[in-house]
N, C-alpha and C positions, 0 to 999 in steps of 0.2 A: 495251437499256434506256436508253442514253445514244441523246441525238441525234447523227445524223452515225455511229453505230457501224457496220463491216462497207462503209459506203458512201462512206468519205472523211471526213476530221474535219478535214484539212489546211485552211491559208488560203493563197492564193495557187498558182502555180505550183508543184508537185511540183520538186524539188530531186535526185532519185532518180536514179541514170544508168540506174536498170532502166528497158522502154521502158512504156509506162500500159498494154499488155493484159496483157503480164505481174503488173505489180500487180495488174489486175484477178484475175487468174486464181489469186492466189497468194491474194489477200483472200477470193476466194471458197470457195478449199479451206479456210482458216484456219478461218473461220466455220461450214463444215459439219463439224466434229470435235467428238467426241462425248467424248473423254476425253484424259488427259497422255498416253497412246501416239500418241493418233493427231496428237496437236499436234507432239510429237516428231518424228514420220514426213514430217509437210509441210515443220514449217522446215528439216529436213535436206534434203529432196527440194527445195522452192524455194528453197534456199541464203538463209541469212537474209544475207548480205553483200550480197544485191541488192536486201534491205528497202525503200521509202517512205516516209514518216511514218506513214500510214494503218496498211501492214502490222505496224508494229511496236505501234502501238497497239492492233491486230485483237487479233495474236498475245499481247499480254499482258491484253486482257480475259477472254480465253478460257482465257490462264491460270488465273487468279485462280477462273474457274468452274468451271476440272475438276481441281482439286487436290482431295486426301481428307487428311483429318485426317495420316493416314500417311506421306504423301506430303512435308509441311512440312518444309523443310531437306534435302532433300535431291537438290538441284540445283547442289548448288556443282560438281560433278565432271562435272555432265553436257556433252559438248558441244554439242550443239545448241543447248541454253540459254547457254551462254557465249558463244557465235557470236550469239547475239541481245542478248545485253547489249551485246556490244562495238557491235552496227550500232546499238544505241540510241543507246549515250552518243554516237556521235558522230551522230544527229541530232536530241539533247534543245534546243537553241537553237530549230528549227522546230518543237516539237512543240504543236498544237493546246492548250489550256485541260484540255480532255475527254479526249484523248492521254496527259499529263501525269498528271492523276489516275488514270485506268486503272492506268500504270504502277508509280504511287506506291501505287496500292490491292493492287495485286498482288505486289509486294515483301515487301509487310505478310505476304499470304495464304498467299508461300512461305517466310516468314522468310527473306529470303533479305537479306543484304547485301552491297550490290557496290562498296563502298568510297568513301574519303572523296572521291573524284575524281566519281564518278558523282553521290553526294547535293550538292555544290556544285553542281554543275550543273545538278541535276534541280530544287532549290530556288529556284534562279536562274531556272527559265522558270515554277515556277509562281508565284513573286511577280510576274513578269510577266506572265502570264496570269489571274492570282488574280478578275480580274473579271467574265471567261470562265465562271466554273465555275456552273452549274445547282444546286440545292440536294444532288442527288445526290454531284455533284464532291466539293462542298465538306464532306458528311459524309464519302466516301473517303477525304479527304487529310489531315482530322482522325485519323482512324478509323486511320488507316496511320501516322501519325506516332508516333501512342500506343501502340501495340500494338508499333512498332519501340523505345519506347523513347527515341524521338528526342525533342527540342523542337523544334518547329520553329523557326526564326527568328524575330525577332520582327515585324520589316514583314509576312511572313508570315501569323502568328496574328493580329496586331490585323485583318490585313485579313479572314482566315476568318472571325475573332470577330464583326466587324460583319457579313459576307456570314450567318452563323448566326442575327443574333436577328433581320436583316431576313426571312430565312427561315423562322425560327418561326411565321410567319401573326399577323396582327392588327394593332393598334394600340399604342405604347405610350401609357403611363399618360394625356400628355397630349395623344393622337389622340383622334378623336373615337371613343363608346365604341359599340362593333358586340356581337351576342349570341354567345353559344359557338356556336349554328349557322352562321354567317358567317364563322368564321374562315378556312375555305378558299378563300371568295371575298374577304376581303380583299386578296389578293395573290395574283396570278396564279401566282406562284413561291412554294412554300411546301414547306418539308418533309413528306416522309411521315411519319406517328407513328415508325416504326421506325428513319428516317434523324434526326429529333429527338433521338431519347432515342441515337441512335449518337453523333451530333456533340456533344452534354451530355458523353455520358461521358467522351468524350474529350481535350472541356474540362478536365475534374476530374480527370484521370490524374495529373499531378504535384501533386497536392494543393494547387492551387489553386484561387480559385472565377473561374468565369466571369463577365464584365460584365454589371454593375447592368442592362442592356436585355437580355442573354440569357438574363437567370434573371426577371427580368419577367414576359417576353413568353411566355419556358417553363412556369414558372407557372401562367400564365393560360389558356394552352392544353391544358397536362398532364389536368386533371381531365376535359373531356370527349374526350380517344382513350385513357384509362386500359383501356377496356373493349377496344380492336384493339390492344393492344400482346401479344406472346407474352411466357412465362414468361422467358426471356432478357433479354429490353428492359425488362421491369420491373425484375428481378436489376440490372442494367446502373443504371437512374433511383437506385435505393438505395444501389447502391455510389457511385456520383458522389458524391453525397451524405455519406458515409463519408468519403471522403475531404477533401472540401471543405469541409462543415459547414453549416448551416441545414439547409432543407426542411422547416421545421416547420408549416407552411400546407399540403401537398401528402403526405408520407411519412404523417401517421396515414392519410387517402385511401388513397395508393397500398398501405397492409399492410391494408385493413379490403377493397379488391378481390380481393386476392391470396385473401384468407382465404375468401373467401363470395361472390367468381364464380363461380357453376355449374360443377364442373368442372375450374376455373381452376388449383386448387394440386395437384390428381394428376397434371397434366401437369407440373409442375417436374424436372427434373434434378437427381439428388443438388447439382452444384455449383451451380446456380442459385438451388436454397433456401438454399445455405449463403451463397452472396453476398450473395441477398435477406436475410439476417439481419444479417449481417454489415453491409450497408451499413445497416441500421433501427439498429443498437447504435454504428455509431461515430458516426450522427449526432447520439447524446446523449440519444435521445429516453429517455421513462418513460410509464410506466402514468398519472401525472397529467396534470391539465390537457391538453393539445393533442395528448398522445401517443399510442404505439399502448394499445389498448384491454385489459384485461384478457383479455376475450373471442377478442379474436386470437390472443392468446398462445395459450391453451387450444388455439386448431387448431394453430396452429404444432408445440405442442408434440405436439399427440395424431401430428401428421401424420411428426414424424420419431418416436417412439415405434414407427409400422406399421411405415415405410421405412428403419430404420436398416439395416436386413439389407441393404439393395440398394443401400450406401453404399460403394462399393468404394474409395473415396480415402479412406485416413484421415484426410484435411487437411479433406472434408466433413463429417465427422461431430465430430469436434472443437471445427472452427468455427462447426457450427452449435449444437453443445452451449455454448460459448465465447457466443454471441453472446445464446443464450433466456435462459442468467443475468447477462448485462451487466442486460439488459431485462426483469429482475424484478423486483418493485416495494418489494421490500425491503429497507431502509435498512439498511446493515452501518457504518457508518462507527464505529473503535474497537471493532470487532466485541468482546464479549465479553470486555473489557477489566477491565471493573467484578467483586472476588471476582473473578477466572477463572484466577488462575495458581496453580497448584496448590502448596499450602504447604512452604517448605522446612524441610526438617528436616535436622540435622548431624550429621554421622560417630556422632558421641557419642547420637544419637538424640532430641535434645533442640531445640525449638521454638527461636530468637532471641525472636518478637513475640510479649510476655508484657504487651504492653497492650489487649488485645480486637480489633487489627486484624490479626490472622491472617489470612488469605484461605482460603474455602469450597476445595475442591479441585474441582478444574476435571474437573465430570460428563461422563460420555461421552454422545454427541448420539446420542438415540433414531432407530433408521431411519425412515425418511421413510414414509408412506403415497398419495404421489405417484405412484397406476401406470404413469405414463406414463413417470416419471425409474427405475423399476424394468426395463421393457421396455425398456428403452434400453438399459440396462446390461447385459440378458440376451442384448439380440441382439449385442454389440460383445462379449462371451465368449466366445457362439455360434460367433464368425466365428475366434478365437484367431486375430487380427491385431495387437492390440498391439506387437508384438515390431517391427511393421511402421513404427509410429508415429513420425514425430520427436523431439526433445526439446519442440520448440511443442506438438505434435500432442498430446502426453502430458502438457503442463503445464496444457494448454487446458484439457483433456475434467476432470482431478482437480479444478483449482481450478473450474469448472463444477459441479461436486460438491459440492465446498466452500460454495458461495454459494448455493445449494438448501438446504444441509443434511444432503445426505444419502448415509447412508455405504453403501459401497460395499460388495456382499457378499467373504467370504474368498478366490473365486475370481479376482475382479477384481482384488482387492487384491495376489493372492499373484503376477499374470502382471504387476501393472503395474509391483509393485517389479522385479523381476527384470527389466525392460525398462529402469526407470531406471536403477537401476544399473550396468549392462551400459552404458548412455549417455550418463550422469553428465558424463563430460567433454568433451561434444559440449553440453551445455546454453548458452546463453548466463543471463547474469546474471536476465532477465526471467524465463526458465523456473525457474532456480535459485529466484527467489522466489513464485513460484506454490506450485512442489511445496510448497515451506516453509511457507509458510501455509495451503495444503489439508490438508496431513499434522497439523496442528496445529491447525486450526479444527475437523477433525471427531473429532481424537484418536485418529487409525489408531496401532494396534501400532506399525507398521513406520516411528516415525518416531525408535525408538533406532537403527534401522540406517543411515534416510535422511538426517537431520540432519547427523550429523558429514559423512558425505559433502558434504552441501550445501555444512557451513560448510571444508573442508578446499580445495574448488572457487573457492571465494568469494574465500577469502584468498588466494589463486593469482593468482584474477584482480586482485585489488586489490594486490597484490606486483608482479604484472606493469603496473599502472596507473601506478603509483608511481615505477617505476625507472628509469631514466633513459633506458634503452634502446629505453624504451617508444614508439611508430609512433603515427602520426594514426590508423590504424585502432583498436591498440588504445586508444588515450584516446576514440573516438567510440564505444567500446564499453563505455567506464564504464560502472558502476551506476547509476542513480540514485537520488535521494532517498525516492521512495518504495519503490524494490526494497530500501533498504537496511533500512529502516522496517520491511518485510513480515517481511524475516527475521528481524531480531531482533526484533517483536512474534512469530514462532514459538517460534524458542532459550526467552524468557520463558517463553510458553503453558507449554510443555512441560518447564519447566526445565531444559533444555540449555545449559551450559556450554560456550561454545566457547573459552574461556581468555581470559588477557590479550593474548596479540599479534593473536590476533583480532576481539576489542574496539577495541584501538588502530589498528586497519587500518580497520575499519571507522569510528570516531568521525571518522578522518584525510579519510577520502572524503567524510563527513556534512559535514564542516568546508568543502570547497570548496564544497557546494551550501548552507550553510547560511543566507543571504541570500534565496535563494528558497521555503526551505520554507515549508510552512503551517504552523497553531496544532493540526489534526490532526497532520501529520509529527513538529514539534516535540515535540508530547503524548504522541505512541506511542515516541517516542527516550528521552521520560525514564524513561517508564515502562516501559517495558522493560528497560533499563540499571539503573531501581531495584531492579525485581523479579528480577533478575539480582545485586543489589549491587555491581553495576560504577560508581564516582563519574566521572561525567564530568570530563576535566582540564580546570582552569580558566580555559586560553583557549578550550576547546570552548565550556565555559558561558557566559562573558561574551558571545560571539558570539550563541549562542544568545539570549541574554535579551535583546539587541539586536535582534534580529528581533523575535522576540514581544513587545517593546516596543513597537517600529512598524510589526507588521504590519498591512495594510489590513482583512483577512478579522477575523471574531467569534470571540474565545473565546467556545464557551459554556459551560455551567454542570459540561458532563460533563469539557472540556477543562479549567476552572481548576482542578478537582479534582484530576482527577490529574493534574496537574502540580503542584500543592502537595503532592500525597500523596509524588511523587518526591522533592521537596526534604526534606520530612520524615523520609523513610524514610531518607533517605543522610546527615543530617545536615547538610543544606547551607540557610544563608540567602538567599531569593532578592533580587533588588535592590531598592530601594525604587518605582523607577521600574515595575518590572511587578505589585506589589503593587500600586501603586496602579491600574494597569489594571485587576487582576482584583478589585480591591474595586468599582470602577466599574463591572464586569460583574455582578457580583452585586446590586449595588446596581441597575444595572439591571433586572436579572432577579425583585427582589422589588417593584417598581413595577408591572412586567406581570402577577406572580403574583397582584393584586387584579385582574386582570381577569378570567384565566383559569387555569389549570389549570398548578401547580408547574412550572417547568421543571426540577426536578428529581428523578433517580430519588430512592427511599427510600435504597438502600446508598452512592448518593453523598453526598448530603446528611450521611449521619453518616460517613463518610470523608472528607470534607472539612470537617467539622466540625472532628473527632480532626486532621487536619493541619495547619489553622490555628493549633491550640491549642497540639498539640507546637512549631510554628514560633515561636509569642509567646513562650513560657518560656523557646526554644533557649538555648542560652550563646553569646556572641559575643565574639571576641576581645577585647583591652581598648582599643583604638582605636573597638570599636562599640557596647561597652556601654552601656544604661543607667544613666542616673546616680538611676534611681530610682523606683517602680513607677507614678509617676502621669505617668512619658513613655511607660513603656510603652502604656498607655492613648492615647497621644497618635499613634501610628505609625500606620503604612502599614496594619501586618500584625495591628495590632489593628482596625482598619478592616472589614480579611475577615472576624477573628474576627467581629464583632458583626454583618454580612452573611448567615452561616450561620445564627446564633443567632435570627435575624428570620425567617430559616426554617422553624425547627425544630417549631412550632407546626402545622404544617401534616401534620407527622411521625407518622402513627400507628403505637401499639408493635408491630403484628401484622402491620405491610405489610416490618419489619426484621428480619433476621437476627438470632440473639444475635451474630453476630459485631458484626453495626452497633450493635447496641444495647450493649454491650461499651466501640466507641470511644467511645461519648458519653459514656460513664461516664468514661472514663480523660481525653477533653477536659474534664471540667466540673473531677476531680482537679488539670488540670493547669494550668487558668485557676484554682483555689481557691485554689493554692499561691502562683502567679505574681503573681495583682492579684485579692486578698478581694475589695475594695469593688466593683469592676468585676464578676466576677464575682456578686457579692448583686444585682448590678443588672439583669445578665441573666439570671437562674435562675429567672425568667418563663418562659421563652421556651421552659424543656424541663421545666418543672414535669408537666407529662402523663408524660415518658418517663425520672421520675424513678424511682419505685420497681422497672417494668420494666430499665431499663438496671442498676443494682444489682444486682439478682437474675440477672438474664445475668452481672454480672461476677463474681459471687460464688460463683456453680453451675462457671466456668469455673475459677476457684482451688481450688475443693473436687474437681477429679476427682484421680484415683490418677496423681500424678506420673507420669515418663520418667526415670529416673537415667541418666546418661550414665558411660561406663567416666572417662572423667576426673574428672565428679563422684566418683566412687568412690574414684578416688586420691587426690583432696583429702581426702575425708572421711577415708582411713585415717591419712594423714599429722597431722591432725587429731589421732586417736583418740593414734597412737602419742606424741604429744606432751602428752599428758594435757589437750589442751584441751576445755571440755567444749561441746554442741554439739549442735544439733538439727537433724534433714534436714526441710527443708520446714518449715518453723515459720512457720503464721501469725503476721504480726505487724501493728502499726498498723488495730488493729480488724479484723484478718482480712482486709485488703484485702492485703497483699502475701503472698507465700510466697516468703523468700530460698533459697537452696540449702541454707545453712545460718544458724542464728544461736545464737552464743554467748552460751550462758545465763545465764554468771553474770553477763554487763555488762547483761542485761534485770532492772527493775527487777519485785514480785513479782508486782502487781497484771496484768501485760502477760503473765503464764506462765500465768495460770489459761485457765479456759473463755472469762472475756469474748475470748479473741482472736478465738474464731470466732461474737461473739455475731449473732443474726441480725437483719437490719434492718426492723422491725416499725413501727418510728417513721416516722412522715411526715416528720418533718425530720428526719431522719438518713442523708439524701443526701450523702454525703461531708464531716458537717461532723464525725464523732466524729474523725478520723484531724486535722482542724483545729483543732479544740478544745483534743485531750492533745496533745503528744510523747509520746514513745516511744523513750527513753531507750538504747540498746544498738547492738554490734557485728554486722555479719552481713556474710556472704559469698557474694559472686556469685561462677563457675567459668563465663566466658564462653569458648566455642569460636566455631566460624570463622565459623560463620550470625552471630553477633553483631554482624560487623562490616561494612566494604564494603570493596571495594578500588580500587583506582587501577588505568587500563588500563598497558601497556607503556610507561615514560618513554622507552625505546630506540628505540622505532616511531613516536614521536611528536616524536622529534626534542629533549627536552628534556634537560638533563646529569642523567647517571643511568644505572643499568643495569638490567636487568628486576630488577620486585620479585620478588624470593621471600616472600611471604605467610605461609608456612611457618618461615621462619626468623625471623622480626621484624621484616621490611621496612627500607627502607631513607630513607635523609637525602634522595633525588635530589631533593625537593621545594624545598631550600633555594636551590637554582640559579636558580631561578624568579625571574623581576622582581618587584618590590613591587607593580609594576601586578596581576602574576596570581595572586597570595594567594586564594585559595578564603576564601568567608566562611561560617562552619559551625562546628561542634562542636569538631574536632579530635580529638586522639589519645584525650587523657583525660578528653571530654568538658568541656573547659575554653576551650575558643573558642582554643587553640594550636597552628594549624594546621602551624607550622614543625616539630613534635614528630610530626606525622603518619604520616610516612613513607608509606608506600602501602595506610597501614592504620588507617580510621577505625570508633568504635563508630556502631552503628542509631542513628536517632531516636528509636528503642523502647529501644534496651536504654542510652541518657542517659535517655530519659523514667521510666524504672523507679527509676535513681538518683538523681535527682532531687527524684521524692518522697520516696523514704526518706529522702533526706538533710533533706527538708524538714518529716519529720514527727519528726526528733529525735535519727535513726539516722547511723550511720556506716558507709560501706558501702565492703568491702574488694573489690577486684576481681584475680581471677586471671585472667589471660589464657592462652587456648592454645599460644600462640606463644612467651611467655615458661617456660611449665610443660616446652614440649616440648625449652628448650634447658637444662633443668636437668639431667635426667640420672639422676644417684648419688641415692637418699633421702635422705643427707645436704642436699645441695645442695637439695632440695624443703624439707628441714623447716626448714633455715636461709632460705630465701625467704618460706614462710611467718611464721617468728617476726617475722621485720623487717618483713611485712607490716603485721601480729598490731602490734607494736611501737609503729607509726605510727599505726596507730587507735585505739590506746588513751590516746595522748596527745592525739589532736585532740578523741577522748571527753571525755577529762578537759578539756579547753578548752571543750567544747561545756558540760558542768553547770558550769561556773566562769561560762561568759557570759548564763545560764539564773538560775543563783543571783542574779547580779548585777542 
């Protein structure tokens, strides 16, 4: 196939001490051998120590062509072949252009490597013969380089790289321009389609891309020999591409060939279709614009659906499962974020969000009616190979699952766990967060068993990242930001509690990447950490708000949301600085909503409504206070407010949840309270979803409570104190129902029926509760949902010891610099964060107090944590009376400044 092969490749005089008929006679046996035995049998018989240049180039062409798959590697031992390496290297200096390549190609074809003494050398004549090579050569010694693993040099590569796009046939861009039939006679030297797309690939092996004239000229040429390439060399064009990036001119071509050449796709090889997918998904492409086609998919997918059975590598079937849902055309970003995390409820049995933002509970995903993602699954059960699977292998195929939709049946489900966890600690971080979020996006059973595993893994590794001890291997095997992302958007999903030290492991690691994350990463951290109750500590936060201050990428409308909804829910003030981003965003987003079509969902819109509102009223320390409600109106964070409100209008009541319709109710209560006139001013703007959101929040007050055993022990310590006392008593026109409220401080008109009168009146949208006070004492019995917690101050490096949550938390906050002061509610919902400890009330459950306190009432708060360190009934009913005590005088202060 080479010129000069079998007949002399040498230049000049033979250098050989053998005498030329013997060369000749040895070249000629070489040549007539039919397999590795009988190549064996000659160099032994002609003694390769008497070699030529020619004979040793013969004898490793012929290598290279009677090797079997089998056969690869397994020449280190032999002698024959060691006897011919040795006569090589010492005559690689003379060794022809064509010589050199053979040898280098055959290397490749035995794996075989013969040390760093040999590849200097060998490297050394073909940079100096590198002008020598034929287009063949020069695909060889690419082709061998890559496959070894090696780089070549670099005088080397540039010189291949130029011998390669000159080889590609044609003109570049600014030659004169020839038609696709002419490319072969443009140049007499021109690669074969098969040697092209060889030397391409081999370019892109270390994930680099080849020179602006080799991707050119490749290009240009690819689409007309698309149709002589074999299923391999296609496989081969896609993967280049995969790893290098572009090909979006040429890849939708090359997968719409593959798909609907006659023929063409039942001749692929399990691994060839998985490469050919594999390289179409990492080159980025989509079903839109320029990408591959819907249509393709469909065979693609029909085509492994027949042949999974005959997929005998798990690493194919995986990645080709792995790669069909990269290249689905459905948008998951914040997958199921909005409502999706299923509502917590506490020991005591009892709700925390008692302001209409409770979250829907997170539905189980109906199976799929995708037969084709059905057969798949049947034939990969069929085969009970799983067990067989890697940790990738098995992260691939589930989150593959995952991002379809579609859940796996009992049998799949029952061999896959039992595979992972049998695995579990063979997973790298990457697979750890797949499972995580497959197990959790589709709502498998098995992810109370797989979780703690995960997160138990997790922390191991992020302990082992951390510690001092720690190897360049393991820090290059960190997490990253979005694996860390994945799993605690699972833990969330599924409300799994991995605790505080693995919160604080995790925020710790989030902390080094957290200058590169995005306003998704950033969004799914709060939000999960919120819907977890975990408060970010406040040099995470600061950092954080710094990023999404200047990050380059778009909040959009789903991102500002919940990220206000996190700040909200944890009780935390965000900076003024990204308020005013995300008012800028919104404000944006209602500019283009006159053009076209809301960007926003219904359940966000009124959750982000409810968040803003909660955030205007917050309490803030006394260094951040307002001096007055007509600044509040002036702020950042009234800015948002009035952003959503320009919204709202567009909001119809049927397209929302009662839960959404709920929050609007409880924002419009909580801008009524906070700024009247501002509020009158926007009560436009939800005038439509006025009597519907009431009726949502009022049907929601009116169901048959949840008593918690702690409420119960309130209540009796109550009784046996002869205080008198109502459970659940609507009060302030039936919009609140406290735990309890003591009767005798409600005045008489507030005891009858009007408490639960019904809202019949057009304008009696949250102003009856504006209009009266509502004069009396009443008592919350908040448990642990109530509140948030602080991750590990111990893990996190800050002075302190892990909080016990349980016991009353602890001071370690005070150590903190001035600079990292959390700005937020605080302990006692009073903006005094130093009083915090590790232990701050919901957004909800200040928002609750808040009103009450603003519509006239006094509102006594029993905490869990303080009840559970009391003890003796004595010690309870004495806590209580001082409670009791205190209320009654700030009561009495309250009609003394009412009177006045």
């Amino acid at each position: 196939r080479g010129r000069g092969r079998g007949r002399g490749g040498g230049r000049g005089r033979s250098q050989s001490p053998a005498p030329l008929d013997f060369a000749r006679r040895a070249n000629s046996a070489i040549s007539r051998t039919r397999s590795l035995a009988e190549l064996a049998e000659v160099v032994a018989f002609y003694d390769a120590r008497r070699f030529n240049e020619v004979n040793v180039a013969t004898a490793y062409s012929r290598l290279g062509r009677h090797l079997r798959d089998a056969q690869r590697g397994t020449l280190d031992d032999q002698a024959w072949y060691l006897a011919l390496e040795t006569r090589t290297l010492a005559l690689l200096p003379d060794l022809s252009g064509w010589a050199a390549s053979s040898v280098t190609w055959s290397l490749a074809r035995a794996e075989r490597d013969p040390g760093a003494a040999f590849w200097e050398a060998l490297e050394r004549t073909l940079i100096a013969r590198a002008s020598e090579l034929e287009p063949q050569g020069v695909a060889n010694v690419l082709w061998a380089f890559a496959v070894m693993g090696r780089r070549a040099p670099p005088a080397l590569r540039n010189t291949l790289e130029a011998a390669a796009a000159r080889f590609c046939g044609g003109p570049a861009e600014e030659d004169e321009e020839i038609g696709n039939g002419d490319w072969a006679s443009s140049d007499a030297a021109t690669f074969k389609p098969y040697e092209m797309t060889m030397a391409f690939w081999a370019l892109t092996r270390f994930g680099e891309a080849p020179s602006s004239d080799v991707l050119e000229r490749f290009e240009r040429r690819l689409p007309s020999v698309l149709n002589q390439l074999r299923p391999k060399e296609l496989a081969n064009v896609a993967c280049g591409y995969g790893r290098a990036g572009g090909g979006g001119g040429v890849l939708p071509l090359l997968a719409e060939t593959c798909a609907f050449e006659p023929g063409l796709l039942s001749r692929f090889a399990p691994h060839e279709f998985a490469t050919l997918l594999w390289g179409l998904a990492k080159a980025e492409l989509t079903c839109a614009n320029d990408g591959v086609s819907n249509r393709v998919l469909e065979r693609f997918r029909a085509f492994l659906s027949k042949n999974v059975a005959r997929f005998d590598d798990p690493r194919d079937a995986s990645l080709a499962l792995w790669a069909l849902a990269t290249l689905h055309p459905k948008q998951t970003r914040l997958l199921s974020m909005r409502f999706a995390a299923s509502s917590s409820e506490s020991s005591h049995g009892q709700t925390a969000q008692t302001d209409g933002t409770k979250r829907a509970k997170t539905p189980t995903p109906a199976k799929t009616s995708d037969s084709w993602l059905a057969l798949t699954e049947s034939a990969i059960v069929a085969k009970r190979n799983l067990r067989s699977y890697n940790p990738q292998d098995l992260s691939n195929a589930l989150w593959a699952f995952a991002r379809f939709e579609h859940v796996p049946g009992a049998a799949f489900q029952a061999e896959f766990e039992e595979a992972a966890v049998a695995k579990i600690t063979e997973f790298n971080t990457q697979s750890l967060a797949n499972v995580a979020y497959a197990y959790a996006s589709l709502a498998l059973p098995g992810a109370a068993t797989v979780l703690p595993l995960v997160s138990e893994h997790l922390e191991k590794r992020l302990e082992d990242v951390g510690s001092s001890e720690s190897s360049a291997r393991t820090e290059s095997s960190a997490p990253t930001a979005v694996e860390l992302v994945m799993v605690l958007w699972a833990y969330a999903r599924c409300g799994f509690d991995p605790g505080p030290e693995a919160m604080a492991l995790v925020e710790k690691a989030c902390l080094s990447h957290v200058r590169e994350m995005q306003p998704d990463e950033l969004t799914q951290y709060l939000w999960a950490s919120a819907s977890l109750r975990y408060r970010p500590n406040a040099s995470f936060l600061a950092a954080a708000e710094r990023r999404a201050e200047r990050a380059p990428a778009m909040y959009d409308t789903e991102s500002v949301t919940l990220t206000l909804w996190a700040y909200a829910t944890l009780g935390l003030a965000p900076s003024d600085a990204l308020l005013e981003r995300f008012a800028d965003e919104l404000e944006r987003a209602e500019a283009e909503t006159k053009t076209k079509k809301s960007a926003f969902n219904p359940q966000d819109l009124s959750l982000g409504f409810w968040s803003a509102a909660v955030l205007a009223w917050q309490p803030r320390s006394s260094e951040d206070a307002y001096s007055s409600k007509t600044e509040l109106e002036d702020t950042q964070v009234f800015r948002v407010v009035r952003a959503y409100a320009k919204h709202l209008p567009t909001l119809a009541p049927d397209h929302v949840s009662p839960e959404g319709l709920s929050a609007v109710f409880a924002a419009t209560l909580a801008l009524d309270a906070a700024a009247p006139e501002a509020c009158a001013a926007l009560s436009p703007a939800w005038q439509t979803l006025a009597k519907p959101a009431e009726a949502a929040w009022r049907a929601a007050k009116t169901r048959n409570p949840t008593v918690s055993r702690l409420q119960e022990d309130v209540g009796s310590v109550l009784k046996r104190m002869g205080v008198p006392h109502e459970l659940e008593k609507p009060v302030g026109d039936g919009l609140i129902r406290p735990d309890f409220a003591l009767t005798d401080t409600f005045a008489l008109e507030d005891a009858d029926a009007n408490a639960t009168r019904a809202s019949t009146d057009d304008n009696n949208f949250a102003k009856s509760a504006r209009n009266k006070k509502t004069r009396g004492v009443v008592v919350e019995v908040d448990g642990p949902y109530h509140y948030s917690r602080e991750p590990s101050f111990g893990v996190l490096g800050t002075h302190g010891a892990l909080e016990d949550w349980f016991s009353g938390g602890s001071v370690a906050a005070e150590g903190a610099g001035a600079g990292e002061a959390p700005r937020g509610v605080g302990r006692a919902g009073d903006g005094g964060w130093r009083d915090g400890g590790g232990r701050w009330p919901l957004g909800s459950t200040v928002l609750r107090n808040q009103l009450m306190r603003a519509w006239g009432m006094t509102v006594v708060t029993v905490t869990y944590h303080e009840w559970e360190r009391l003890g003796t009934p004595r010690a309870k009913r004495e806590h209580i009376a001082e409670l009791l005590e205190r209320a009654k005088r700030e009561d009495a202060r309250r009609g003394e400044s009412d009177s006045s």
